[in-house]
ZAKE-391902 format. One record per residue (C-alpha): x, y, z. Coordinates in pm, 1 decimal, padded with zeros to 6 digits, always signed. Layout:
residues N
PT        xx        yy        zz
PT         X         Y         Z
...
This chain:
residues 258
PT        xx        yy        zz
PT  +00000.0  +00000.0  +00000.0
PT  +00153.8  +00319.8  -00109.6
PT  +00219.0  +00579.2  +00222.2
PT  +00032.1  +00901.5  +00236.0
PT  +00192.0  +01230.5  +00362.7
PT  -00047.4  +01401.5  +00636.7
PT  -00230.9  +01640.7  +00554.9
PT  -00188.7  +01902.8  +00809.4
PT  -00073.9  +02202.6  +00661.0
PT  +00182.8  +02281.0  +00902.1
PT  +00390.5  +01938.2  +00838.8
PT  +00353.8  +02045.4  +00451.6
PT  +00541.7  +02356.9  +00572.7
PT  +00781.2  +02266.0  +00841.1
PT  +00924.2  +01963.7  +00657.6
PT  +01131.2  +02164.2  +00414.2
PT  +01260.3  +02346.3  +00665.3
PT  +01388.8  +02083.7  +00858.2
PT  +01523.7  +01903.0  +00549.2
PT  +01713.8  +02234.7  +00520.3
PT  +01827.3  +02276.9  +00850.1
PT  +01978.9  +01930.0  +00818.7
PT  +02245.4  +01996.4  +00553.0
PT  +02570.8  +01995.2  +00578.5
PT  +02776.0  +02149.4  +00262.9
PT  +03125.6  +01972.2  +00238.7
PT  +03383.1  +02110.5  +00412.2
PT  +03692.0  +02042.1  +00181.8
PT  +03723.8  +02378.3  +00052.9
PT  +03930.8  +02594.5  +00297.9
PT  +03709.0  +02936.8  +00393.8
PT  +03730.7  +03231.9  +00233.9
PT  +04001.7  +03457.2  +00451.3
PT  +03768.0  +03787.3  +00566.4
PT  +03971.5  +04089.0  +00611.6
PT  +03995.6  +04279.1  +00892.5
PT  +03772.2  +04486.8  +00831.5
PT  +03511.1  +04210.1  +00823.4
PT  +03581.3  +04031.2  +01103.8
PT  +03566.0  +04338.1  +01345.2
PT  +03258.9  +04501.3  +01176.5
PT  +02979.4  +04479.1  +01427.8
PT  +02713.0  +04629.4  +01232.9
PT  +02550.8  +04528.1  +00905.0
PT  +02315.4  +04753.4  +00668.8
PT  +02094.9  +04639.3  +00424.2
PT  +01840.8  +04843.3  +00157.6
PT  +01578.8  +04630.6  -00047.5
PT  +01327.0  +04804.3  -00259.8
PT  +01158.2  +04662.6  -00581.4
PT  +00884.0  +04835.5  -00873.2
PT  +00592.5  +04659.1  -01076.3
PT  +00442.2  +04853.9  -01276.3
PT  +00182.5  +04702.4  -01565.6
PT  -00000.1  +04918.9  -01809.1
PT  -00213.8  +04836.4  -02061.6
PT  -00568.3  +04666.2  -02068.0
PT  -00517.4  +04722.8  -01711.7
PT  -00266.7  +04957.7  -01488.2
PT  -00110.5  +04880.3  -01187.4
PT  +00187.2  +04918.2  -00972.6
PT  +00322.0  +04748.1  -00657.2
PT  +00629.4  +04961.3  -00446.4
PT  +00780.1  +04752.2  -00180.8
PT  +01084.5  +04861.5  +00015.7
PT  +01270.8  +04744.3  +00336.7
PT  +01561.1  +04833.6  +00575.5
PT  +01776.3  +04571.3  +00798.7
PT  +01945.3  +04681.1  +01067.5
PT  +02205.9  +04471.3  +01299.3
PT  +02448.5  +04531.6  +01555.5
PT  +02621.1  +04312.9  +01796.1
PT  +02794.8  +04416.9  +02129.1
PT  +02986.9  +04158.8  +02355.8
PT  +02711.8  +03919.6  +02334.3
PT  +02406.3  +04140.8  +02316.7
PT  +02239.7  +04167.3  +01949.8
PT  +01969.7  +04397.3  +01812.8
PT  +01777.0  +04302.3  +01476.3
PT  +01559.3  +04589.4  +01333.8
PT  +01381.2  +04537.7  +01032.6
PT  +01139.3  +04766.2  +00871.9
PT  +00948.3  +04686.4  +00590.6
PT  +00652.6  +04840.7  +00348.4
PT  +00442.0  +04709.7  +00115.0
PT  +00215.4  +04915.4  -00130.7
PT  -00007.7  +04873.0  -00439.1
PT  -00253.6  +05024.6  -00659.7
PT  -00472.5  +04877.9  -00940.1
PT  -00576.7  +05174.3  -01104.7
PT  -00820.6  +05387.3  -00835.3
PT  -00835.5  +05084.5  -00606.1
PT  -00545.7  +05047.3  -00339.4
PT  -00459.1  +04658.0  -00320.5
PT  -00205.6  +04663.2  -00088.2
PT  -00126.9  +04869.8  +00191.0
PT  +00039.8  +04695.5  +00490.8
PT  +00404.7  +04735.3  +00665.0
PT  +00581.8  +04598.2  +01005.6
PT  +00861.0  +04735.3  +01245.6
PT  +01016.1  +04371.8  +01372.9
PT  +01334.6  +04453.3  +01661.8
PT  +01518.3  +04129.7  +01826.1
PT  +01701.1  +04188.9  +02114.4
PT  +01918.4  +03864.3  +02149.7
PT  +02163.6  +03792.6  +02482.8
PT  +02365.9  +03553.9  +02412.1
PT  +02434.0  +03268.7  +02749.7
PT  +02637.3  +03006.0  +02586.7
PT  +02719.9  +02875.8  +02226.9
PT  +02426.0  +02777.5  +02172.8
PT  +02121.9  +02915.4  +02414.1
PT  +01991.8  +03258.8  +02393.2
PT  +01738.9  +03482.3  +02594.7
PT  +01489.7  +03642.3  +02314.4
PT  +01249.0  +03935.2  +02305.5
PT  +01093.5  +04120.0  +02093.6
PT  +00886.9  +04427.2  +01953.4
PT  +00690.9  +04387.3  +01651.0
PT  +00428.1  +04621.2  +01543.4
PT  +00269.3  +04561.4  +01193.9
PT  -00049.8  +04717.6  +00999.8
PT  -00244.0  +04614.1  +00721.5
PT  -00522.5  +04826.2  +00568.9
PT  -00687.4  +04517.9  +00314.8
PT  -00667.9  +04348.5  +00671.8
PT  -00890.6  +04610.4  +00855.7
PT  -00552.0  +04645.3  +01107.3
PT  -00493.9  +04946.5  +01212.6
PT  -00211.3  +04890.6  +01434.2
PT  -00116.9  +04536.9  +01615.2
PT  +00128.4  +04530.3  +01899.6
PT  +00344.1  +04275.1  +02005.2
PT  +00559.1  +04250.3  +02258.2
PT  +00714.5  +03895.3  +02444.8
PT  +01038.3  +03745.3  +02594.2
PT  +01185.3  +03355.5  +02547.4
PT  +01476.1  +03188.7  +02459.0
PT  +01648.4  +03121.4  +02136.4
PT  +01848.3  +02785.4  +02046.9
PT  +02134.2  +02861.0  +01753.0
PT  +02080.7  +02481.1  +01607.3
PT  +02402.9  +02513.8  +01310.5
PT  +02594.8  +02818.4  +01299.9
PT  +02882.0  +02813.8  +01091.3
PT  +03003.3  +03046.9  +00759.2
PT  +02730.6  +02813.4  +00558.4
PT  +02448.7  +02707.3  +00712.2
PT  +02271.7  +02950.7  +01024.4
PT  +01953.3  +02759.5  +01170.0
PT  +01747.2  +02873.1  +01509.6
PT  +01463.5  +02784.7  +01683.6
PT  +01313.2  +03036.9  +01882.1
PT  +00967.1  +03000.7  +02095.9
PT  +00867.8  +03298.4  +02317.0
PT  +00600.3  +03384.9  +02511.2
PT  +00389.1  +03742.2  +02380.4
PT  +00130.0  +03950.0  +02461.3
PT  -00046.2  +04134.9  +02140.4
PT  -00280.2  +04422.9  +02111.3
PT  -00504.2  +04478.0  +01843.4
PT  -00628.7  +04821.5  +01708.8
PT  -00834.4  +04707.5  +01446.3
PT  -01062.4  +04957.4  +01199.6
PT  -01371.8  +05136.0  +01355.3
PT  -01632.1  +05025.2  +01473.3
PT  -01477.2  +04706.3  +01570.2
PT  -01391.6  +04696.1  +01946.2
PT  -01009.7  +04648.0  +02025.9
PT  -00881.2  +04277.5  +02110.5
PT  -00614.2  +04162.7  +02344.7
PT  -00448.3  +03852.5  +02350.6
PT  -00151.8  +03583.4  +02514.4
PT  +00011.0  +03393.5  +02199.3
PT  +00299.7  +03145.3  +02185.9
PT  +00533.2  +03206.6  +01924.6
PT  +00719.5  +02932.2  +01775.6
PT  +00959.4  +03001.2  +01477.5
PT  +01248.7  +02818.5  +01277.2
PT  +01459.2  +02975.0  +00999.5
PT  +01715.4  +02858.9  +00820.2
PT  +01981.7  +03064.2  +00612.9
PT  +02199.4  +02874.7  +00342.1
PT  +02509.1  +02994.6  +00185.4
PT  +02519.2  +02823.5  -00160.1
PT  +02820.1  +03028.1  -00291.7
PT  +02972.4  +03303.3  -00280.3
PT  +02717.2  +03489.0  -00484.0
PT  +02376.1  +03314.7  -00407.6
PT  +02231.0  +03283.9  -00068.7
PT  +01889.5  +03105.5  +00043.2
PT  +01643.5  +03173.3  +00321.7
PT  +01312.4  +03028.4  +00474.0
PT  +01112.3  +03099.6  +00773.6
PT  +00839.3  +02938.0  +00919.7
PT  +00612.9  +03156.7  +01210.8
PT  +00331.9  +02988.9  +01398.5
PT  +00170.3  +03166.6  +01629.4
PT  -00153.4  +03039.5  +01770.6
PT  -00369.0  +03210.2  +02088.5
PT  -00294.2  +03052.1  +02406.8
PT  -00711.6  +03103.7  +02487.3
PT  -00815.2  +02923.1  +02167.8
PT  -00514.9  +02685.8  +02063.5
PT  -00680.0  +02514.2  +01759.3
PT  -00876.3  +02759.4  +01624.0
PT  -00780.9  +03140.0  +01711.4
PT  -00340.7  +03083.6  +01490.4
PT  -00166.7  +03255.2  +01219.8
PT  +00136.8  +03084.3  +00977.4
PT  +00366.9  +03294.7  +00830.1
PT  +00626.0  +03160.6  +00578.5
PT  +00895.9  +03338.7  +00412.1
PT  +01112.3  +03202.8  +00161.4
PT  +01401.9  +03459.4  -00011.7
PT  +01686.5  +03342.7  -00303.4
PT  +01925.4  +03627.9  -00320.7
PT  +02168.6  +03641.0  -00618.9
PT  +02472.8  +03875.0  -00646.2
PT  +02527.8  +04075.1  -00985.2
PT  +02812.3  +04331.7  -00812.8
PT  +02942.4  +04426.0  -00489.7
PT  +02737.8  +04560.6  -00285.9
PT  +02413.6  +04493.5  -00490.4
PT  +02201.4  +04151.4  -00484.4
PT  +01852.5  +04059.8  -00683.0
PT  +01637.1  +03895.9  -00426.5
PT  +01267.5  +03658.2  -00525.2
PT  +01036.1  +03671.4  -00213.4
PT  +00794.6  +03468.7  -00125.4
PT  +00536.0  +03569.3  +00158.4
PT  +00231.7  +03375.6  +00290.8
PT  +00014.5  +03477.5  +00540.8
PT  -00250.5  +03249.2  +00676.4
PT  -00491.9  +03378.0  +00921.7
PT  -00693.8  +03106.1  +01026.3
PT  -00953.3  +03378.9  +01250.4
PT  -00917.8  +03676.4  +01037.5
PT  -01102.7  +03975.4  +01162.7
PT  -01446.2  +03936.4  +00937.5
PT  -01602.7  +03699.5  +00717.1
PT  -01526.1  +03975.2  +00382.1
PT  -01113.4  +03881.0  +00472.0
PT  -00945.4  +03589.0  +00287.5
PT  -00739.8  +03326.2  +00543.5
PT  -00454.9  +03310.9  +00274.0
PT  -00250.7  +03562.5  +00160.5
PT  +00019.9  +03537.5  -00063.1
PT  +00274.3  +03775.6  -00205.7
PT  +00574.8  +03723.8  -00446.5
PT  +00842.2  +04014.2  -00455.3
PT  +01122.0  +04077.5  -00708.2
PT  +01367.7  +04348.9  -00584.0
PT  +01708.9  +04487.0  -00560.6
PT  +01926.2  +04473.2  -00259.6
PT  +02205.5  +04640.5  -00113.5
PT  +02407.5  +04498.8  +00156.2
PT  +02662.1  +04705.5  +00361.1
């Protein structure tokens, strides 16, 4: 009898990641020597933006931009990422959504870390006007070598919805439970998936949310990269009956690392 995968969506999700995190590239190449400069950097800087525009039987555009911010200090770390996503098919507005994510990551050994963050995110289609979140945990750095980085981080948060008018405000307790995985294929091409789930402690099996990102970045010359996105949003409670569970969003854009 031929064997069945299950069909929980989550396994259908996670399972690549893990497969992922599980690689090991071979190690019989010697490492590229960093100079000095790189080793002792503590900060890194990157700018992503990207442009659709179509016009003809129809006319649209789509503008998304993003800024990533790190800096380490004797084994404290602060990840700020802000990111913006907006689109127009002609008089209509068909996307409108951005988040503010900041890590703060103490480091206690090679491999444990105490985790908290700040994340505050809108989206108009949505009807959310503002949602808060704010928790503390730990963080487990599973492979991290010049390679292959993989963590899995689970923290405890507390979120607070402002949602659109008349709609009363909601508060909730959610667990947050996240894996990502970032692959060095070359020098010049880099992979990266992430897999959020994030259900409410009050309502466990009804009352989540999935994210998954997925990102191939390819280098065409020092400093700039061409990165594919993929984001997927599943909302499982959404706000109103009028809001789809699923949404999906591929990106094309250029990046600049510092």
């Amino acid at each position: 009898m031929r064997s069945r995968l299950p069909r929980n969506p989550l396994f259908r999700v996670i399972l690549p990641l893990i497969l992922l995190s599980g690689l090991q590239l071979p190690a019989d190449e010697p490492a590229a020597t960093q100079t000095p400069e790189a080793e002792t950097r503590p900060w890194n800087l990157s700018l992503n933006g990207g442009l659709t525009i179509h016009s003809g039987n129809t006319r649209s555009h789509l503008l998304h931009g993003e800024i990533n911010f790190d800096i380490r200090l004797d084994g404290f770390t602060l990840d700020s990422d802000l990111e913006n996503l907006y689109g127009r098919s002609g008089s209509e507005v068909i996307q409108q959504k951005g988040r503010w994510a900041n890590a703060f990551i103490r480091s206690l050994n090679k491999r444990l870390n105490l985790f908290g963050q700040v994340l505050l995110e809108y989206d108009s289609i949505a009807g959310i006007t503002l949602r808060t979140t704010t928790g503390l945990g730990v963080r487990i750095d599973v492979h991290d070598n010049e390679t292959l980085k993989t963590t899995l981080s689970t923290s405890l948060n507390g979120e607070f919805l402002n949602q659109r008018q008349p709609a009363p405000n909601q508060q909730s307790l959610r667990l947050h439970l996240s894996l990502a995985s970032e692959l060095t294929l070359s020098q010049t091409s880099r992979v990266e998936a992430r897999v959020l789930y994030t259900p409410d402690l009050g309502d466990f099996c009804h009352d989540y949310r999935l994210e998954v990102d997925a990102a191939l970045s390819l280098l065409m010359k020092k400093p700039v990269w061409i990165t594919l996105k993929l984001q997927d949003r599943f909302n499982n409670f959404p706000l109103s009956a009028e809001i789809k569970k699923n949404d999906l969003t591929l990106i094309t854009a250029v990046e600049i690392r510092f």
